[in-house]
C-alpha positions in Angstrom: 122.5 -10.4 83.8 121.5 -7.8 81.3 125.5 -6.4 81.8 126.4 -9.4 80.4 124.3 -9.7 77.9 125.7 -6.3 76.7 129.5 -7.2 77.3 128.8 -9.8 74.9 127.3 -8.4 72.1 129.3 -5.6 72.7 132.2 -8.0 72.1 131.3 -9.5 68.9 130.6 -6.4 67.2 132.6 -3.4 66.4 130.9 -0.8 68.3 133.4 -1.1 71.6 132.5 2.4 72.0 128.8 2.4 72.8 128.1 2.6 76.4 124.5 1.4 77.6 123.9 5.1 78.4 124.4 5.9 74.6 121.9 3.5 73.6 119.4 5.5 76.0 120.7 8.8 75.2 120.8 8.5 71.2 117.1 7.4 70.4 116.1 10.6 72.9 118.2 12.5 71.0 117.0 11.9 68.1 113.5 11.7 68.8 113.7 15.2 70.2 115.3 16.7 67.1 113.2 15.7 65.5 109.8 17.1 66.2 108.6 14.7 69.0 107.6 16.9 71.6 109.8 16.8 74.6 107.2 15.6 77.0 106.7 12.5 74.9 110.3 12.0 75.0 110.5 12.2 78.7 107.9 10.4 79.7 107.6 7.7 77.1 111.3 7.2 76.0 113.3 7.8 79.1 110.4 7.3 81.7 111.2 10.3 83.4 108.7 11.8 86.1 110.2 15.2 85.8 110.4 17.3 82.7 113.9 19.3 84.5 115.8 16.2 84.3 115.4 15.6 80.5 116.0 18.8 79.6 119.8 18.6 81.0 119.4 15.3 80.6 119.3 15.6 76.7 121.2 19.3 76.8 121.7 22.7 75.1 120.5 23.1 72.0 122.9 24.7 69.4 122.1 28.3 68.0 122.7 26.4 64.9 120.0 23.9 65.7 117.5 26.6 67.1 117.7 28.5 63.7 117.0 25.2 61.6 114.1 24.4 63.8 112.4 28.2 64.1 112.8 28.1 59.6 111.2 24.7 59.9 108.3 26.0 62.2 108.1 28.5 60.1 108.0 26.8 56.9 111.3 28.0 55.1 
């Protein structure tokens, strides 16, 4: 039921390229980037019951992405 649901929307709009597991993986993504602390995230957002499998679940962070977050945490 909820499949279809999704098929259907998913027709009538342009986005043919989200998958249902985008529009779980994207709002974690997001939130984690963005300061919400990665046990919130996995407990809250993607109801996990183990912290292990959101952290491959969401991935590597990028050196690029650790330096912007340590000059944020560090106020620069």
């Amino acid at each position: 039921m909820i499949w279809d649901v999704y098929q259907k929307s998913r027709n009538k709009t342009k986005f043919y390229h989200i998958s249902p597991y985008d529009l779980r993986l994207h709002p974690a993504n997001y939130a984690s980037r963005n300061g919400v602390p990665l046990e919130i995230v996995s407990k809250v957002i993607l109801r996990h019951q183990d912290l292990k499998t959101t952290q491959i679940y969401l991935g590597k962070v990028s050196e690029y992405e650790a330096i912007r977050w340590m000059d944020i945490l560090h106020g620069k």
